[in-house]
N, C-alpha and C positions, 0 to 999 in steps of 0.2 A: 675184875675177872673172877676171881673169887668169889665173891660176891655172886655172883651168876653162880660159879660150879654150886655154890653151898644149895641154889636151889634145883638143880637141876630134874631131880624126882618133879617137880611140878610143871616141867616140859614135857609136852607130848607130840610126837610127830604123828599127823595127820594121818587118815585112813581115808581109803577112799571112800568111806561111808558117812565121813564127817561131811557136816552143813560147815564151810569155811564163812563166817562173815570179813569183807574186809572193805568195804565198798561204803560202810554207811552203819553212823550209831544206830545201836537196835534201842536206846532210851531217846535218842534225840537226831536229827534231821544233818547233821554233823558230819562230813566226806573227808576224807586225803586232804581236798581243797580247802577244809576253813582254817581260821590260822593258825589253830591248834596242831591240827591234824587229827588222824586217827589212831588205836591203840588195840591192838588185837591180841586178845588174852591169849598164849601158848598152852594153855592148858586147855580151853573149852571153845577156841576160835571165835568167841563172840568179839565185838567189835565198839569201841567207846569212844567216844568226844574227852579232846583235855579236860573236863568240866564234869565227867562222869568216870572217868576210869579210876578214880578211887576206891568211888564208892562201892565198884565191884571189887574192889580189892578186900575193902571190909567185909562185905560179905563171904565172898570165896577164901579170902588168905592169897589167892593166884597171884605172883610178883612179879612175872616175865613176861613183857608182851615187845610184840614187832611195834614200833611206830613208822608210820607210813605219813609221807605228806605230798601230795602233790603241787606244782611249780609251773603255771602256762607258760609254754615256749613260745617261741615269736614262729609264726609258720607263715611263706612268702601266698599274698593273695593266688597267684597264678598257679598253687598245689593242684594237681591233677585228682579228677575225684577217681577212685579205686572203684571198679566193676562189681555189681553185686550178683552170687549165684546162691545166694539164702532171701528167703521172706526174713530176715532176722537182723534185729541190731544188737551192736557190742561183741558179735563173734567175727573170725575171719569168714570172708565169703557175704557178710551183710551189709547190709547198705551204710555209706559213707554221709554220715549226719551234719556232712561239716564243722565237727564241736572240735574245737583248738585240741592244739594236741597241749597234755603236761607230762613233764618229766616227774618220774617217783625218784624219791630217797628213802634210805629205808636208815633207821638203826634199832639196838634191842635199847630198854629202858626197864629197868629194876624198879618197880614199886617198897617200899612207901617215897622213897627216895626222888624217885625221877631218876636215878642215875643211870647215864647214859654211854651207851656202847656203840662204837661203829659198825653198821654192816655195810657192804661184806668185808670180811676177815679171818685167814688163816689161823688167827690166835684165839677164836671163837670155839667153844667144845663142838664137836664130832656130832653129839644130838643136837645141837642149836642150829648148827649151820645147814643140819639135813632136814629138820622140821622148818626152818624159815623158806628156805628153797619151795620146799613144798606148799607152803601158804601165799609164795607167790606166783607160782607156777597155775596155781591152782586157780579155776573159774568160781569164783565167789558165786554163795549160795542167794544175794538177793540178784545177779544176772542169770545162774540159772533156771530159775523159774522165770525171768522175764525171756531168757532164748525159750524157752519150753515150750511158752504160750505164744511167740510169734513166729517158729519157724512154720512152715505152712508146709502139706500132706504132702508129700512127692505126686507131682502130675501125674497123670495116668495116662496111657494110650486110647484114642480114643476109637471107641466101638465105628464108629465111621471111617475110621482112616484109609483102611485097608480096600473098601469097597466104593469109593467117595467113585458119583459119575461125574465129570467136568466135560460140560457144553463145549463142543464145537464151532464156537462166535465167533473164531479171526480175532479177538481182542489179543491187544499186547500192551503191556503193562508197562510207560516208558519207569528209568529209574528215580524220576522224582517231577515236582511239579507237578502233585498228585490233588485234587478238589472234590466235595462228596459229590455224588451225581446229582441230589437231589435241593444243595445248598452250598453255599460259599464256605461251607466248612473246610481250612487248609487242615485240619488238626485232627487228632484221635480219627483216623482214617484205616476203616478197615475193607482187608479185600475179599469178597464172597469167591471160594476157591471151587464154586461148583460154576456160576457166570460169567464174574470177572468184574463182578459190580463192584466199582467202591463205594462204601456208603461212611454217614458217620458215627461215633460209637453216641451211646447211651446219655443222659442228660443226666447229672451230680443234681443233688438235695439244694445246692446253694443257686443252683444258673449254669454253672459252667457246665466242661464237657460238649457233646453233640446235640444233632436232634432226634436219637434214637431212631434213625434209619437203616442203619446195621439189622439192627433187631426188627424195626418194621418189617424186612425184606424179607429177611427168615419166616417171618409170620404169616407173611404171604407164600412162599414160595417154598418152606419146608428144605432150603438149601442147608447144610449142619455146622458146614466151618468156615472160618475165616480166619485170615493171617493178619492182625497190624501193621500195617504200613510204618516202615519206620524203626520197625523193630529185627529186619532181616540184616542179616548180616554174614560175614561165611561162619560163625559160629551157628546153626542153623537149631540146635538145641536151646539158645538164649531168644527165639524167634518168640513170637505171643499168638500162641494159637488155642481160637476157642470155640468152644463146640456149644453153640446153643440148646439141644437134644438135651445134651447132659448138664448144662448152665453151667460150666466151669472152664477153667484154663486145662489144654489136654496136651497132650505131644500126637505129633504127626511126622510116624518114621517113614509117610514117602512125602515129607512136604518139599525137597528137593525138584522131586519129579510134578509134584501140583504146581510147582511155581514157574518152571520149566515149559508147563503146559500154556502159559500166558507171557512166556518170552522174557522172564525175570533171571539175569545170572544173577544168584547172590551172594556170587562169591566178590562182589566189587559193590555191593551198597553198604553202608554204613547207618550208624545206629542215632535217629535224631527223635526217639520217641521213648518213654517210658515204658514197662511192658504193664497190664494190668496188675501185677504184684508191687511193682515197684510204686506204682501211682496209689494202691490201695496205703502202702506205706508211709508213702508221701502224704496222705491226707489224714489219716492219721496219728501221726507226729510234727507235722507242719503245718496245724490248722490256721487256716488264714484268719490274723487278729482284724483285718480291714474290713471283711466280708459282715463281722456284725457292727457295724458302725450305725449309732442313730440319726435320721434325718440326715444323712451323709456329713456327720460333722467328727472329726475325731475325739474321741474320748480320752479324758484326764487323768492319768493314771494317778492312784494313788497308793501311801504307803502307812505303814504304822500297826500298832495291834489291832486285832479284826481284821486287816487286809492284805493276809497271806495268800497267795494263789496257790494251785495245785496241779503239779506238771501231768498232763495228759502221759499217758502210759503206755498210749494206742488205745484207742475206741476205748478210754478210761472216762470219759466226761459224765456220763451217767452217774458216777459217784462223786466227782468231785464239784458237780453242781447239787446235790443232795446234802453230803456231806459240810459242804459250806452253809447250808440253811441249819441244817440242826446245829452247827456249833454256832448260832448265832441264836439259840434257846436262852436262855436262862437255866435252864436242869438241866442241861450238855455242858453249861461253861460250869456250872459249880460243880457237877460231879467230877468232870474231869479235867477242872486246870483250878477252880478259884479254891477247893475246897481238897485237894490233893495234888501234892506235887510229883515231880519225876521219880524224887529219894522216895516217898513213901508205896508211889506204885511198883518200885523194882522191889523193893525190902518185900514186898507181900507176893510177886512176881515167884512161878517157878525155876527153875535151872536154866531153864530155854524162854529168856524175856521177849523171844520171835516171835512166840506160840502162844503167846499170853493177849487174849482180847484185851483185860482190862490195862497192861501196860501199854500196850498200840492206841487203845483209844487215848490213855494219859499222852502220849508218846503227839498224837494227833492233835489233840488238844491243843499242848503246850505249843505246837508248831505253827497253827494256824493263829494264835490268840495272843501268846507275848508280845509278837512285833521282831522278836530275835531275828526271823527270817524276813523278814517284807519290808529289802531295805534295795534300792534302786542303783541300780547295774547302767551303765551307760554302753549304749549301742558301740559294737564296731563301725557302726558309719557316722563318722565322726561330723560330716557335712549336716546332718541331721539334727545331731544333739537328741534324738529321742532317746527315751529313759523308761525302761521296765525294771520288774524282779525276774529273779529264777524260779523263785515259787521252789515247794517243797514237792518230792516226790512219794508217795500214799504205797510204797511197794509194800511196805513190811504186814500195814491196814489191811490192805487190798487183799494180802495171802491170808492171813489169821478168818480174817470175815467171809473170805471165797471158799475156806476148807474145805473139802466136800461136796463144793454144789458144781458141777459139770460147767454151769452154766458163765456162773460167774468168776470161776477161776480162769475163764479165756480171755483172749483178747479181742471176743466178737464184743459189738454194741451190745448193748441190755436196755431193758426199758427201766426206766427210774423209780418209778412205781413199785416194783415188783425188788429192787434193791430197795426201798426205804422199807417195805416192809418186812424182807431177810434181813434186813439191818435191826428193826427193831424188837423183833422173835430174839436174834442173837444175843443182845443186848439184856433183854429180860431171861431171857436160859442164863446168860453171863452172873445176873443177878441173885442166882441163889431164889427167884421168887420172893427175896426182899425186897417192898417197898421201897424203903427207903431208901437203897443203894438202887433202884432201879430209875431213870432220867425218863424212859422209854413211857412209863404209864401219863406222864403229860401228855401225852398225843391218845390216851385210849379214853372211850366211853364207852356207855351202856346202849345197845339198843331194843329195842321193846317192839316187836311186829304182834298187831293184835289180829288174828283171823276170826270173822265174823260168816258163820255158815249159813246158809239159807232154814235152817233151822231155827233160828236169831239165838243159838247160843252162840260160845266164845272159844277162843283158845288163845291162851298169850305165849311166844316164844322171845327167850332174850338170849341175847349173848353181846358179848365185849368185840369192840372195834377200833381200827386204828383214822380209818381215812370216810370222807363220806363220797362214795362213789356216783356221782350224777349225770344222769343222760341228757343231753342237751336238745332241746323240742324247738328244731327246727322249724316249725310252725309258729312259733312266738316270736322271729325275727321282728327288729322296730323298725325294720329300712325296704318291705315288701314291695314298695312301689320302685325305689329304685333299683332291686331285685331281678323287676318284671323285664322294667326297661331297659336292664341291663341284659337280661336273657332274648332277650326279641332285637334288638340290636346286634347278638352274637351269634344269634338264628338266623336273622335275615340277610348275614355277611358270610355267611357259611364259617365262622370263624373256633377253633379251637383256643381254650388256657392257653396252649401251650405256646399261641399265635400271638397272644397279646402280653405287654407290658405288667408288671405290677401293678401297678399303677391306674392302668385301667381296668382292672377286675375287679367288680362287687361282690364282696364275701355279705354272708346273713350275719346280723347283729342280734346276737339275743343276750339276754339283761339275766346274770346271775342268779337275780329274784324268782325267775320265770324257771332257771334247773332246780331251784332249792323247790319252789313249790309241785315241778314234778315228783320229786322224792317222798314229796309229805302227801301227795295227794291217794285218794282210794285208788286199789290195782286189782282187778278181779282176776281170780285165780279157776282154771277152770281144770275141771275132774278133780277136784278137793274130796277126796274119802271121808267123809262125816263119819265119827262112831255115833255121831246121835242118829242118823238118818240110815246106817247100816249099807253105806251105797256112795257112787260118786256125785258130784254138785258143783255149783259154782259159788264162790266164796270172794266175799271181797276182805283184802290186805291194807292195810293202813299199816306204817313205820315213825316210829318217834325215837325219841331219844328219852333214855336214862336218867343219863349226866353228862355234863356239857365240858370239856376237856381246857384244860389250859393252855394249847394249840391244835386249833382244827383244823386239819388237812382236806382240801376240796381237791376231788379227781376230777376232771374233765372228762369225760368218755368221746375222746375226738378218734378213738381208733373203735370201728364199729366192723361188726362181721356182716357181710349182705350173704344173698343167697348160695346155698354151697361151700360155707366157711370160709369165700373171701373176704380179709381184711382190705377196710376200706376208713382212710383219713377223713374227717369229716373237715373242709376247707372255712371254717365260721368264726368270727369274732366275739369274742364274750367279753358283756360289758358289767367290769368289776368295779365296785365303789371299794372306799378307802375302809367302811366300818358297814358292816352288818347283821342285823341283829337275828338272831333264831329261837327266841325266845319260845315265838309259837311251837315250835316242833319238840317240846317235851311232853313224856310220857306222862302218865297217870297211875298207870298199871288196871287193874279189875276196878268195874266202877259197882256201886250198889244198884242192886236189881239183875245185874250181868251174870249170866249162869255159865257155867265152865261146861266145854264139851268133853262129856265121860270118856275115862282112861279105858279103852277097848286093850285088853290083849292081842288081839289081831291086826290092830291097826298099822302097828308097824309090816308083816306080813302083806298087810293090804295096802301099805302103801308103796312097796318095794314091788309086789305083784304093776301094780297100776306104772311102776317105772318102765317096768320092763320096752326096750323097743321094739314098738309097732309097724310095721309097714302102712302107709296110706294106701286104701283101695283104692283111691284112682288113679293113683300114680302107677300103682300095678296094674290095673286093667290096662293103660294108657303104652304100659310097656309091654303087656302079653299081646296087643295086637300088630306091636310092630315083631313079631315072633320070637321074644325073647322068651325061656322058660319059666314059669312061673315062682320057682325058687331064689335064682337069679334076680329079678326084679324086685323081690322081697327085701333083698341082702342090699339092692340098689338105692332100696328107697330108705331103709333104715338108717344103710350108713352115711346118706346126706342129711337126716333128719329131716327127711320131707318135706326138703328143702322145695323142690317143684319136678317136673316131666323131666325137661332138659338137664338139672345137672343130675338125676339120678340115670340117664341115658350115658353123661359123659363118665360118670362112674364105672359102668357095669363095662364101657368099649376101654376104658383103662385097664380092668380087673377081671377080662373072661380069662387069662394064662393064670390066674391063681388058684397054687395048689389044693388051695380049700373052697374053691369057688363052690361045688357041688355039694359039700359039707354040711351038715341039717346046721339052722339055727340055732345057736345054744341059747339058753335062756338061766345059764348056771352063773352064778356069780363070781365072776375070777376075780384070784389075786390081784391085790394095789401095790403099787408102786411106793415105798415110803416117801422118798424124794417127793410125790406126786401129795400124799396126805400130810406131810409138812407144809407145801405152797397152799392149800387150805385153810390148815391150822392158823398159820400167819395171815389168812383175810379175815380170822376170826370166826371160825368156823368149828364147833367141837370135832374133837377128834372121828366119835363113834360116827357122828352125822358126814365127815368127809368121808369116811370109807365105804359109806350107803351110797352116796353122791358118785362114787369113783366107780364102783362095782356096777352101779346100774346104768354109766355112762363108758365103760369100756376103757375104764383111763382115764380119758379126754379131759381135763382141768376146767376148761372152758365149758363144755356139756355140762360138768359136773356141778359147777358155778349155776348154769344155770336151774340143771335139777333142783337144786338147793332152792330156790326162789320159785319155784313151781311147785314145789310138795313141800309148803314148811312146817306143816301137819307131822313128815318124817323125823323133826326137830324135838315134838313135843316129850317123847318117850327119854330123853336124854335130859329133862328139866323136870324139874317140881314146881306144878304150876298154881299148886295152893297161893290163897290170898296172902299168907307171912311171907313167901316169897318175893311173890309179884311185889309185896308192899317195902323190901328193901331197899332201905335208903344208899346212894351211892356212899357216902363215907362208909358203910358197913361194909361195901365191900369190895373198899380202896381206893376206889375211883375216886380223881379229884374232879370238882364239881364247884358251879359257880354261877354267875349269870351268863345272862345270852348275848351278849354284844360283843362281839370281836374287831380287831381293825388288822387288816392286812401288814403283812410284814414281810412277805418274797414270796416267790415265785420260781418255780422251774420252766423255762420253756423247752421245746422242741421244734428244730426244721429238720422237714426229710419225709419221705410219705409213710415210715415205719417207726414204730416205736425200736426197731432191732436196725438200724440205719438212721441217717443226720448225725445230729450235734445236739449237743444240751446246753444250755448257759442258764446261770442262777442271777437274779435280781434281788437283793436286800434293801431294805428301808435302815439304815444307820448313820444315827445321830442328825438326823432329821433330811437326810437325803437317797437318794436311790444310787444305790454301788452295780455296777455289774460283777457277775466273778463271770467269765471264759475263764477254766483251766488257769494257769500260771499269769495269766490278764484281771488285772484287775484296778477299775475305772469313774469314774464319775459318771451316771446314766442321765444325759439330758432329757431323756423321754422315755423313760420305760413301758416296753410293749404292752401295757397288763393286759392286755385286750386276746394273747396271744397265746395265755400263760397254760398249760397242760395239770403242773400241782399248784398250790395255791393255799398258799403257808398263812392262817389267820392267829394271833394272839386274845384272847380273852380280854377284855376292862375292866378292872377293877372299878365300876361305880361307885360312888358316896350315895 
């Protein structure tokens, strides 16, 4: 006791502006629950594993900390699950996870010593005992941010509620033994509160769910709300009402009286359905591990270093199938585990090792790659005997790499892509732009787009790249005839996908070979501003490479925009060999005899001019005769991108209430969004070129991607296109470089028709077989999909 008083200056009682950690080491993956327990400094609230709270000791001097352990209690099967009125877990009011309950003990422990103090205790000083209270009281700063990002907006009243007309039918709704009208659906049963239709709800990414006759109905009929069946109860606020109008879950303060209207008392039905929050919950934190089963056979779990899982977080799988392939690099594992340990990345760590990218990623590393963690937990159902891990949870990762970006500090899905690339921006920012500390330039090359004018001079643009982005030419399919015969069979049966089996559905097979040589083949560019010809032309594009990376990332472009900026899933098989080689697709640079197209001072001016959006004249004429004003139409057609008649019509009958509807054209270049010329930079795109890209697309990231590839002429003014340039060699400048032969080593896939919805799971090649990772699952793959795969992780060969 003494001992403590002597320190008592290095006790601090919490504020409430302190980050309390107390949930989970911030150097190691280490809870209450490992055997050690946990160790939470009373000076700085950070949080340590027996096996690391020394070493902050040495650094700080800090000698006071609480130890926490946690103890599972034995809880009777038949426990009642607790009602949830939050989208949230780990607070009261959110969903009941079923995870055991454990008992904490707490005591203080005096460093260097370990010596140990009972709490609680009246013999304890007056600031200990009011500082400990408060660190347990307190909601720990890695559940805060995860309640933050899963309580969901408070529902809204919805704009129909008040005025909703309900049909006159004579339908009466008995109180169960309810079926969709349109199918045997007994389940996800919703009632249209304007006719009294039951239909059933929406169809999930995997099969399950309805067959999206709810919503067919609406679409027909323009009816706005409906109540869940199942979800009525006399709590009439816990009810699941949703307004298709507005696509969300809404509150209906006279759904009493709408329910009324179809002879429903609810004050006597009970609750046998999840509400669409809860079920949104449910699916992601409970992803079904059966659902991805190969060949329907169950997968072999395995354990050891390399085969750490990664607990989904909620709609976290996007990184934690990403994340699993880069630490499965060779410059991911030495940067940060073979070639740096935990002690050295805290010793170089600031005050706050939370906020520290390069200890998170040591911190990750070590978690995923030891084996410390990936050690098999045997099921509660003991009849079973099946056996998984817990896998590590990525929160501490997840906050440090999410900082600032809106997008991925949520707990929406993300597309993968668009995280590996924020991933590796961060990574190399993290890096100081040193080489050598940076892991992230293994995945970059050179690329080299040569533009050939109709003038037969030249222009060469390069810049650095992380992924090779490839359009998949569905006209190359190897399986045309069974195709044909497959489409004329589901023609002449009047039958819809959604009618038939897996099973029987022929998707197009096209051969890897067939997207690589679209990317390398000529692209004519048309309205190319020649400064030789003083004037616009058509120009053909050819793209090579630099230098050849020591992991090449291949994109699939299965998420394609069709007309009017619908995203649409392209449903095709691609067929990947184990090694291939790209030899052919390196650059040259400037060849002899090739004249370079002269540096115009205006060219830039001229090509920004030529950006500017145009309206198509027939799409205007097409819409001035149906009497729209000729203003109007302009504004119509522009902001579809002239796209066609029809959606620049469905535009203009969305957008005549807007307040600038009548408002001239601007043709001024607004402000960019930083956020927006960051997501550029990271495709590899110079800075000055995204802001050109962004300004004369209004924003629009996607526009702007494509401007970029349409005027690459607007690139040249941002490079020195002298031959000493073009002629540098990639080690000059950095890039690693090698031959052309790669062999596959993982894959990302996705199911779900959005890259912002489904599921991800990762496939690696280790130690001569194929692993699956699902999240916290991780398996032996009898048959890995590759045929399936969205990224497409290749290593380099080292040839003799």
């Amino acid at each position: 006791m003494e001992l403590l008083r002597s320190n008592l200056s290095r006790v601090q009682i919490p504020e409430p502006t302190h980050r309390i950690y107390k949930h989970e080491c911030c150097l190691s993956f280490d809870t209450p629950r490992s055997d050690g327990g946990l160790f939470v400094d009373m000076n700085s609230f950070l949080a340590f594993g027996k096996d690391y709270v020394a070493w902050n000791y040495e650094k700080t001097g800090n000698p006071v900390y609480l130890h926490i352990k946690e103890t599972a209690k034995s809880v009777p099967e038949d426990r009642p699950l607790k009602k949830p009125t939050l989208l949230a877990i780990g607070i009261d009011g959110g969903f009941d996870n079923n995870e055991p309950a454990y008992e904490e003990s707490y005591s203080i422990v005096i460093l260097p010593d370990f010596v140990s103090l009972p709490f609680p205790s009246v013999e304890l000083p007056e600031k200990v005992r009011i500082a400990v209270d408060t660190v347990i009281m307190a909601v720990g700063a890695e559940k805060k941010e995860q309640v933050a990002a899963w309580t969901a907006e408070e529902k809204q009243v919805s704009q129909h509620a008040l005025t909703l007309q309900q049909l006159k039918s004579g339908v009466v709704i008995p109180p169960s033994g309810w079926k969709c009208a349109k199918c045997d659906k007994r389940e996800n049963l919703w009632l249209n509160l304007t006719d009294g239709m039951i239909l059933c709800g929406r169809k999930n990414w995997d099969g399950t769910g309805g067959n999206n006759h709810a919503v067919e109905h609406y679409k027909e009929t323009s009816y706005p709300l409906a109540v869940k069946l199942g979800t009525i109860t006399a709590d009439l606020e816990a009810a699941d009402v949703y307004s298709y109008v507005e696509d969300d879950s809404v509150v209906d303060p006279l759904l009493a009286k709408h329910l009324a209207h179809f002879g429903i008392d609810f004050s006597s039905m009970q609750k046998t359905e999840m509400t669409t929050a809860e079920r949104e919950l449910d699916q992601n934190t409970n992803f079904d591990w059966n659902r991805i089963q190969e060949s329907g056979k169950e997968l072999v779990p395995v354990f050891g270093p390399g085969y750490t899982g990664l607990v989904n977080l909620g709609n976290s799988c996007y990184l934690a199938a990403t994340m699993q392939i880069v630490f499965s690099t060779h410059s991911f594992i030495s940067r940060y585990f073979s070639h740096q340990s935990l002690k050295m990345a805290f010793e170089m760590a600031p005050a706050d090792p939370t906020l520290d990218l390069n200890m998170q990623l040591t911190k990750l590393g070590h978690g995923l790659l030891s084996g410390k963690y990936s050690i098999p937990v045997t099921e509660n159902d003991a009849a079973t005997g099946d056996t998984k891990q817990e896998g590590i949870p990525p929160r501490m990762f997840k906050s440090v790499i999410a900082a600032g970006h809106g997008e991925f500090s949520s707990m929406r899905q993300q597309d993968a892509l668009d995280f590996f690339l924020h991933f590796l921006d961060k990574v190399e920012r993290g890096s100081n732009m040193r080489a050598d500390l940076d892991p992230s330039r293994s995945f970059k090359f050179g690329v080299e787009e040569k533009i050939l004018c109709s003038s037969g001079k030249v222009a060469y643009n390069k810049r650095d790249d992380c992924i090779l982005s490839l359009n998949i030419p569905l006209d190359e399919a190897t399986n045309k005839d069974e195709l044909e015969a497959f489409n004329n069979h589901k023609a002449g049966k009047g039958l819809e996908e959604n009618d038939m089996s897996t099973d029987e559905i022929v998707r197009p097979r096209v051969p890897l070979e067939a997207c690589l040589s679209t990317f390398a083949s000529p692209e004519e560019i048309h309205d190319y501003y020649s400064t030789a010809l003083k004037g616009k032309t058509t120009a053909i594009k050819t793209t090579r490479l630099t230098s050849f990376p020591d992991y090449l990332v291949l994109h699939m472009r299965k998420f394609v925009m069709e007309a009017g900026w619908v995203p649409k899933k392209l449903d095709v098989y691609i067929d990947v060999p184990d090694v291939i080689d790209i030899s052919h697709m390196r650059g040259k640079g400037i060849q002899p005899g090739e004249e370079l197209l002269p540096d115009d001072g205006v060219q830039e001016e001229e090509a920004m001019e030529s950006a500017q959006p145009v309206a198509n004249d027939e799409i205007v004429t097409q819409l001035l005769s149906m009497g729209f004003n000729q203003l109007h139409c302009q504004k119509a057609a522009i902001n579809t991108a002239n796209a066609g008649v029809e959606e620049a019509m469905n535009w203009l009958l969305s957008h005549m209430d807007d307040q600038d509807i009548d408002a001239p054209i601007s043709h001024q270049t607004p402000g960019v969004d930083q956020s927006s010329v960051d997501t550029l930079i990271s495709f590899g795109f110079p800075e000055e070129v995204a802001r050109k890209a962004l300004k004369a697309s209004g924003g629009d990231i996607e526009k702007a991607t494509d401007w970029i590839f349409n005027n690459p002429n607007a690139t040249v003014a941002d490079m020195d296109v002298s031959s000493s340039n073009l002629a540098q060699t990639p080690a000059q400048s950095g890039l690693p470089d090698g031959g052309g032969r790669y062999k596959l080593f993982g894959f990302v896939s996705h199911m779900g028709t959005s890259t912002h919805c489904g599921h991800y799971v990762a496939h690696i090649l280790k130690e001569g077989r194929w692993v699956i990772f699902n999240d916290s699952k991780v398996g032996v793959s009898t048959d890995p999909p590759k045929d399936m795969g969205y990224l497409y992780f290749f290593q380099r060969l080292n040839d003799n």
